[in-house]
C-alpha positions in Angstrom: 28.7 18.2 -1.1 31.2 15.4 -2.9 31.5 15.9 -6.2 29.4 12.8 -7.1 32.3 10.5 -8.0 30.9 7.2 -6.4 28.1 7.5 -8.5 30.0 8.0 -11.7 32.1 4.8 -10.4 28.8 3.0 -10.4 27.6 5.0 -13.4 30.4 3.5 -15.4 30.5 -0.2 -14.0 26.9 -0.4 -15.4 28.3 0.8 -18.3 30.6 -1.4 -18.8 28.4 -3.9 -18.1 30.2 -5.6 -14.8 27.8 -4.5 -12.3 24.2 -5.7 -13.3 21.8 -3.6 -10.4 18.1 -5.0 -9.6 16.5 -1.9 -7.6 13.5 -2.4 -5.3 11.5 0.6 -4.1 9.1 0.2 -1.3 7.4 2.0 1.6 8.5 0.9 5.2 6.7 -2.4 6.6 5.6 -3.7 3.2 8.2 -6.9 4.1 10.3 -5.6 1.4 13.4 -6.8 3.7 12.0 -10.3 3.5 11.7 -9.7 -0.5 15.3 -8.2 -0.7 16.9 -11.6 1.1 15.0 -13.5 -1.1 16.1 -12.0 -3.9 19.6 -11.8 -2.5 19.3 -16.1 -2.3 18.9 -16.4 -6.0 22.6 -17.7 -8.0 22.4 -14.2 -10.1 22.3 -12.0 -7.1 25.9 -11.4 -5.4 25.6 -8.8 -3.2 22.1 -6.7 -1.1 22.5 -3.6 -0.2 20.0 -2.3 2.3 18.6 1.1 2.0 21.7 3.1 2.0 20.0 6.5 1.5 18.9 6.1 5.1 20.6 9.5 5.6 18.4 11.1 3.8 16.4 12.0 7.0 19.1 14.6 7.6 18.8 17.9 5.5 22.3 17.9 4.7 22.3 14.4 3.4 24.7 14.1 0.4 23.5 11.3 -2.0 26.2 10.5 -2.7 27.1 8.9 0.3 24.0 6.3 -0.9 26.1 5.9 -3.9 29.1 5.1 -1.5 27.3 2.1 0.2 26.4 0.5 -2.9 29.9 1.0 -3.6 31.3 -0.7 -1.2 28.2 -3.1 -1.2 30.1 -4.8 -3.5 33.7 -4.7 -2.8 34.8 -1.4 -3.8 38.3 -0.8 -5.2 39.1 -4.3 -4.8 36.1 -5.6 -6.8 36.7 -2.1 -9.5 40.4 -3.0 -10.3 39.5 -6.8 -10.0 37.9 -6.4 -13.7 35.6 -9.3 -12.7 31.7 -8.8 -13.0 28.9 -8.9 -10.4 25.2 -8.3 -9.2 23.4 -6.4 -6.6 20.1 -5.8 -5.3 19.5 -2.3 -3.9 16.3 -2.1 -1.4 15.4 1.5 -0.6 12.5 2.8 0.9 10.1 5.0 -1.5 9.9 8.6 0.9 14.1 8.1 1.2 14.8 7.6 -2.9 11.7 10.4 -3.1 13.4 13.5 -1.8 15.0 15.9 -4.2 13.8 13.3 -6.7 16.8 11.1 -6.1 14.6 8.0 -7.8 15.8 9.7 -11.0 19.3 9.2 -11.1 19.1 5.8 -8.9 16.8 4.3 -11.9 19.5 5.4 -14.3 21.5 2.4 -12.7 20.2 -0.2 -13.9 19.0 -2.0 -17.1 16.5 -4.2 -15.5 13.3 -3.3 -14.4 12.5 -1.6 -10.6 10.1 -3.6 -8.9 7.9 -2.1 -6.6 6.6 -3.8 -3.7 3.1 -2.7 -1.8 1.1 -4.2 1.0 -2.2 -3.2 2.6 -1.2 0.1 4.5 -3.5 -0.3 7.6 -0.9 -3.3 8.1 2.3 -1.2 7.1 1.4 1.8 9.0 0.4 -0.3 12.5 3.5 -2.7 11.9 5.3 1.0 11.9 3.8 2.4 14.7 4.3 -0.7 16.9 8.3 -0.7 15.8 8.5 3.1 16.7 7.1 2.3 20.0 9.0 -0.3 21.5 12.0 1.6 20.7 11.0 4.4 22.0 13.2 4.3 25.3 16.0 3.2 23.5 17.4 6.3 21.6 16.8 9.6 23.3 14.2 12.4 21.3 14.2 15.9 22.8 10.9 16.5 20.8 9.7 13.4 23.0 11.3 14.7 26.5 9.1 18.0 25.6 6.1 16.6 25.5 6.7 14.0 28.4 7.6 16.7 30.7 4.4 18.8 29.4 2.5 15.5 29.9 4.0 15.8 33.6 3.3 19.6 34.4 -0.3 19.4 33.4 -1.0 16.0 34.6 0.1 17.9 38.3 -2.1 20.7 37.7 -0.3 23.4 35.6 -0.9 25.1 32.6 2.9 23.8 30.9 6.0 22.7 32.1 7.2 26.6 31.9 5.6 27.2 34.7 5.9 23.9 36.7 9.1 24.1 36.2 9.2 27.8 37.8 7.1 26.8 40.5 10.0 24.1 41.3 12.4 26.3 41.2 10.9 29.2 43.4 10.0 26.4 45.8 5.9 27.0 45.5 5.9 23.4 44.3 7.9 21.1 46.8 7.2 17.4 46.0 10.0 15.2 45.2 10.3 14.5 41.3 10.3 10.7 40.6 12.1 11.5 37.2 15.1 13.5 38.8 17.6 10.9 40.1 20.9 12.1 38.9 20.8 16.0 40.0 20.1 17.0 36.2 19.2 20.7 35.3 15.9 21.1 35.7 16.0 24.5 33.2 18.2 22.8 30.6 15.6 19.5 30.0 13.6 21.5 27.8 16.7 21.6 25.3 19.1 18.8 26.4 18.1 15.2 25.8 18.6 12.9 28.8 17.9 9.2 28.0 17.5 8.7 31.9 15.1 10.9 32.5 13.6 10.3 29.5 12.6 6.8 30.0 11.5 8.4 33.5 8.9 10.1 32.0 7.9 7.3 29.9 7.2 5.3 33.5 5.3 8.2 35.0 2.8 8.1 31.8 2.2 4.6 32.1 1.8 4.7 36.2 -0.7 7.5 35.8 -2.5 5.3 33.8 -2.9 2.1 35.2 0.2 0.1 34.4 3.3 -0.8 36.0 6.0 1.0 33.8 6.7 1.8 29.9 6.8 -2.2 29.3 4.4 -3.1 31.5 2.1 -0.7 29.0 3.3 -1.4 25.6 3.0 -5.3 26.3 -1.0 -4.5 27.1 -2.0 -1.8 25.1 -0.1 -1.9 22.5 -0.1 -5.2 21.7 -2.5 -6.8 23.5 -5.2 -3.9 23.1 -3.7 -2.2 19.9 -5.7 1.0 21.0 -3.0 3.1 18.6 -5.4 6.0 19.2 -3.9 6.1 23.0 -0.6 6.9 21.7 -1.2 10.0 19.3 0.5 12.1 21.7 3.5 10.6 22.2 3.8 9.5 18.3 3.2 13.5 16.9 5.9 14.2 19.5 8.1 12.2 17.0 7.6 13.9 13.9 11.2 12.4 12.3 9.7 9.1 13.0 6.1 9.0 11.9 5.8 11.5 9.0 7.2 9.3 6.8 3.4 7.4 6.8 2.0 10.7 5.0 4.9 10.4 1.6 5.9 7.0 1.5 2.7 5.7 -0.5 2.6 9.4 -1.7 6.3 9.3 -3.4 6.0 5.6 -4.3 3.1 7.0 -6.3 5.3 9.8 -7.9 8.2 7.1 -8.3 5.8 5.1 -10.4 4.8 7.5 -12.3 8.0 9.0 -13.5 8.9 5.6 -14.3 6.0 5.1 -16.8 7.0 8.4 -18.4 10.5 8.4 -18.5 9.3 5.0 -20.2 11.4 2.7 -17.9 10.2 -1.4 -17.0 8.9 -1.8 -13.7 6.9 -4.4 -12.0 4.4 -4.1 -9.0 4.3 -7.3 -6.5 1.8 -6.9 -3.4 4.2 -9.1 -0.7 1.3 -10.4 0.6 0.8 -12.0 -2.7 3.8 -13.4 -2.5 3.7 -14.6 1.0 0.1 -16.7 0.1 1.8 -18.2 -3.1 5.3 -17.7 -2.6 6.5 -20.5 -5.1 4.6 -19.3 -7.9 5.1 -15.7 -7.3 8.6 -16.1 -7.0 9.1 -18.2 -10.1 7.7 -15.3 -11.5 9.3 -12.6 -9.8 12.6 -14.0 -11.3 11.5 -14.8 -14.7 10.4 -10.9 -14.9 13.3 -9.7 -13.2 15.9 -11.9 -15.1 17.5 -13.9 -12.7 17.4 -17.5 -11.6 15.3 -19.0 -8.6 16.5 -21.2 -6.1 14.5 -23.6 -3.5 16.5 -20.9 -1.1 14.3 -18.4 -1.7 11.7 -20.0 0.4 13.3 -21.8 3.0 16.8 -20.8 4.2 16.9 -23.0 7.1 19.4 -21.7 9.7 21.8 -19.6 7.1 22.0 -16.3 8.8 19.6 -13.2 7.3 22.0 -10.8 6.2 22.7 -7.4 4.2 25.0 -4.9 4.1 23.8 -1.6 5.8 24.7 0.8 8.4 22.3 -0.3 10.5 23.1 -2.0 13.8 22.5 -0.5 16.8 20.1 -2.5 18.8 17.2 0.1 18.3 17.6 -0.7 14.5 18.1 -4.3 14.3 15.3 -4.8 16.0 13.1 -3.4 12.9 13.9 -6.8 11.5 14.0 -9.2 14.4 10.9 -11.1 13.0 13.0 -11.9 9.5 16.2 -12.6 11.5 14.3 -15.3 13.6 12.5 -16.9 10.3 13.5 -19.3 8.0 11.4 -19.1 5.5 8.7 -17.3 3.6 5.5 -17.0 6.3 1.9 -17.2 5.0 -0.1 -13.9 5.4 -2.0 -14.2 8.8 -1.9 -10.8 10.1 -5.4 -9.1 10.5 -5.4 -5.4 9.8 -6.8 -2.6 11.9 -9.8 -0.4 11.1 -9.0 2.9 10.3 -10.9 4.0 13.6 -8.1 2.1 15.8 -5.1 4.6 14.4 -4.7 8.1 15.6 -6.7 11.2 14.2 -3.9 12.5 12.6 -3.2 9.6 10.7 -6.6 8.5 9.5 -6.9 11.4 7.4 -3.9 10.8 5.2 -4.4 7.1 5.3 -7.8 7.5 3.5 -7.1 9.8 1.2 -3.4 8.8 0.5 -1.9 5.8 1.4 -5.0 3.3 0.5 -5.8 5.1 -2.8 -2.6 4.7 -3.7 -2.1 1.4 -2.6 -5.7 0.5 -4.6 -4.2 2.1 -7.6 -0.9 0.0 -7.9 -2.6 -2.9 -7.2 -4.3 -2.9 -10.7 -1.1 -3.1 -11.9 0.1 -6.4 -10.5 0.4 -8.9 -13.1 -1.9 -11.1 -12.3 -4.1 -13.0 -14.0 -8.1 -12.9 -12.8 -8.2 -16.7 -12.0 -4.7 -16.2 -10.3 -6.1 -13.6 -8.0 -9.3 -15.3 -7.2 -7.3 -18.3 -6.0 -5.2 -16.5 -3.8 -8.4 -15.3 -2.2 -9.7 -18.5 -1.9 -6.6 -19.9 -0.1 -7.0 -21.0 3.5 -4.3 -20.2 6.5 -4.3 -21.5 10.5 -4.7 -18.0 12.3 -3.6 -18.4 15.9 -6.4 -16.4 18.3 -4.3 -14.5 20.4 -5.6 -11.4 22.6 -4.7 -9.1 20.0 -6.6 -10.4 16.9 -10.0 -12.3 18.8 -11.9 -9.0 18.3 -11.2 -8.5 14.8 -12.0 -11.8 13.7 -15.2 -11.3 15.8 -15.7 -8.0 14.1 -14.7 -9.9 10.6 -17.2 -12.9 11.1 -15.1 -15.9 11.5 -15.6 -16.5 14.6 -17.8 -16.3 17.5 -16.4 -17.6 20.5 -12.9 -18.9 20.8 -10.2 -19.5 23.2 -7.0 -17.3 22.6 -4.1 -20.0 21.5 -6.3 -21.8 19.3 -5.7 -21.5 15.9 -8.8 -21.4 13.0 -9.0 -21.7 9.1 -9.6 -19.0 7.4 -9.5 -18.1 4.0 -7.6 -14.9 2.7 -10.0 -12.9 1.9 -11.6 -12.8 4.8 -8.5 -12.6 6.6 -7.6 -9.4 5.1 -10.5 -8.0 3.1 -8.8 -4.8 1.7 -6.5 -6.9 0.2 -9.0 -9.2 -0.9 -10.6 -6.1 -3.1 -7.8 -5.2 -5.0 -7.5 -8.9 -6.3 -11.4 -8.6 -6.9 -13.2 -5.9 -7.3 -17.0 -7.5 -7.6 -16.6 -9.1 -3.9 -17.5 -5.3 -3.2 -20.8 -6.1 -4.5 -21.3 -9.3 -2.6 -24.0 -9.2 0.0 -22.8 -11.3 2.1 -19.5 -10.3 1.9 -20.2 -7.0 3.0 -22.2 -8.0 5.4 -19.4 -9.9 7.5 -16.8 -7.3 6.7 -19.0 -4.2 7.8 -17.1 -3.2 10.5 -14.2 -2.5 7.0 -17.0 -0.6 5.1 -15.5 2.2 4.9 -11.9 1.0 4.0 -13.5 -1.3 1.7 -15.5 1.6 -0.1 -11.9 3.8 -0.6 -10.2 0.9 -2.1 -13.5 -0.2 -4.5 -14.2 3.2 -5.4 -10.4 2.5 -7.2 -10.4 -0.7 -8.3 -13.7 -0.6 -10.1 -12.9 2.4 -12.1 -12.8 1.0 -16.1 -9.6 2.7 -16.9 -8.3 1.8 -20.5 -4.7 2.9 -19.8 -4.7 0.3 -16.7 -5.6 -2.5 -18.7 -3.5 -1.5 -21.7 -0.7 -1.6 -19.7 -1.4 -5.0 -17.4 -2.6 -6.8 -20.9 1.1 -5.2 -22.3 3.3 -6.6 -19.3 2.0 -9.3 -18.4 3.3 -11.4 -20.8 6.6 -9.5 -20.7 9.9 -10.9 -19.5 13.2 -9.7 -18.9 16.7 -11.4 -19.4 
């Protein structure tokens, strides 16, 4: 472990007031990136710094090394002898900032107040899954390989890969091995990661059922179909990758908490809020976070998305390769799944944890009623493409429709969790509930939250709302 000196650095350039930090905390997929350059295009903000607690995956992660990139984020030495003053906005992602409570000392950075960004999970959690699977045959996974090659050994008629591999080796089983092309060690795949045979194995899956390779699947059923429930196999087989679903909301929940107690500002924006109205939610945003807007924060033309961060292998740019190709701030038009269209394992801690929790922060938006009702009300052109026809079908806007038209659709029935959480008596609308019964019960989760009459709740929206920070 360091000795914590980059934070003190930090520590004391607050301090001192030359370094002025705006902290965002968010879960994965909420398009806090988007937020972040946004942020980063306003006059006050010099510097982004993009989740640099990343290495926090690993158990011997030393914070300080989070410290290190903020650091350096904004010119290091050079800027700390330069006596000169500056801003940055830090982005981190709520489970990273949540282990060993590291949200604690991070808040104690800054004078302004964190703002928390949430999004309808059943869009976070798919847009998560989807990433995680593309890349999948771009960075090797051992626990992957294991379950691939138990996927193989059974799918030939053996109780594991233990003993198909035996039966290989004592010759009982003699078929060629379509994953074997390099002479590799049959007994050391169970422990030694081999991208080769790897991706292999990822093109045997697919063959066995139906499609031409890896690719040839993903571009059908995961895209095209988004039958995520086909894929719980190979997503529990990456544990490091997909756990994160069941603390992010969980710690953002803790994070926000802690903040009310320790009696520190914060402010809640849903993104998809801010992508329906995104100049008047991001007049606000700056008025309440103290810094200036610019006409660049919602169309950057061709200037060139970018942060500091460690990451850029291809596997992890490509997390952001829909904010790299934009230019501007996108309207909402992404339909979310129903819970039933997710693996088992995740539909438990999406109901009982990520959508509370995401119902609960959403009271705290500050947002005024008739505000919310007209974001509702607002209307978007929705392309029909092959994955979405069926849930507009399912969410009663359309009937019968030829994929690569577009139709008009209004917000809330676009996306009626959302649509909740800005109001709560649409839950008691017949008719609503009749078009949007194929969401009943992701629509009852979120009401059974929003309609609770808590006095704290509206205490504290009535206290911030008209609060701003300079």
């Amino acid at each position: 472990m360091s000795n914590g000196s980059y934070y003190e650095k930090l520590q004391k350039l607050v301090s001192d007031e030359r370094l002025s930090m705006h902290i965002i905390i968010a879960p994965p997929r909420t398009n806090s990136s988007l937020i972040e350059h946004v942020v980063g295009n306003s006059p006050d903000i010099q510097h982004e710094c993009h989740e640099p607690f990343l290495g926090a995956r690993r158990d011997d992660f030393d914070p300080d090394h989070g410290y290190k990139q903020i650091y350096e984020s904004i010119g290091g030495e050079q800027f700390e002898r330069s006596g000169e003053k500056t801003s940055v906005a830090v982005k981190e992602m709520s489970h990273w900032i949540g282990k060993n409570k590291e949200y604690k000392r991070l808040t104690e950075l800054t004078r302004n107040p964190v703002v928390v960004l949430i999004r309808n999970p059943l869009l976070s959690v798919e847009s998560r899954i989807r990433r995680v699977l593309t890349t999948l045959d771009m960075r090797s996974n051992i626990e992957l390989q294991r379950h691939l090659l138990h996927y193989v050994a059974t799918e030939k008629g053996f109780l594991d890969w233990t003993e198909f591999s035996d039966a290989v080796q004592d010759g009982t089983y003699t078929e060629p091995l379509d994953f074997l092309h390099n002479g590799e060690n049959l007994e050391r795949l169970k422990d030694t990661p081999v991208m080769t045979v790897q991706n292999e194995l990822l093109d045997f899956m697919a063959r066995r059922n139906g499609y031409i390779n890896w690719r040839d699947l993903i571009e059908r059923k995961l895209h095209a179909e988004r039958d995520y429930a086909f894929f719980e196999g190979v997503l529990k087989a990456n544990p490091r990758r997909m756990s994160f679903e069941k603390e992010e909301f969980k710690k953002l929940a803790e994070e926000t908490a802690y903040l009310e107690s320790a009696g520190k500002n914060y402010i809640v924006f849903d993104t998809t809020d801010v992508r329906a109205a995104p100049e008047e939610l991001l007049h606000d945003l700056c008025s309440r976070m103290g810094i200036a807007f610019s006409n660049e924060m919602l169309d950057w033309g061709k200037t060139p998305v970018d942060f500091h961060t460690e990451q850029t292998q291809e596997f992890e740019r490509l997390w952001y390769d829909t904010l790299f190709s934009s230019s501007r701030v996108k309207p909402p038009t992404e339909i979310p799944p129903l819970l039933s269209m997710f693996p088992k394992f995740m539909r438990q801690y999406l109901r009982t944890n990520n959508l509370r929790t995401y119902a609960e922060l959403s009271r705290k938006k500050i947002l005024g009623d008739d505000l919310r009702h007209q974001l509702n009300e607002r209307e978007f052109k929705v392309p029909i493409t092959a994955g979405n026809r069926e849930l507009l079908r399912k969410l009663g806007v359309i009937e019968d429709a030829t994929i690569g038209e577009d139709v008009s659709v209004k917000l809330k029935y676009i996306d009626p969790v959302y649509a909740i959480t800005n109001e709560p008596e649409l839950f008691k609308d017949p008719e609503f509930r009749r078009l949007k019964a194929s969401y009943a019960s992701e629509l009852k989760i979120v009401s059974d939250i929003t309609t609770q009459d808590d006095e704290h709740v509206r205490e504290w929206r009535t206290r911030n709302r008209e609060t701003k920070f300079h």
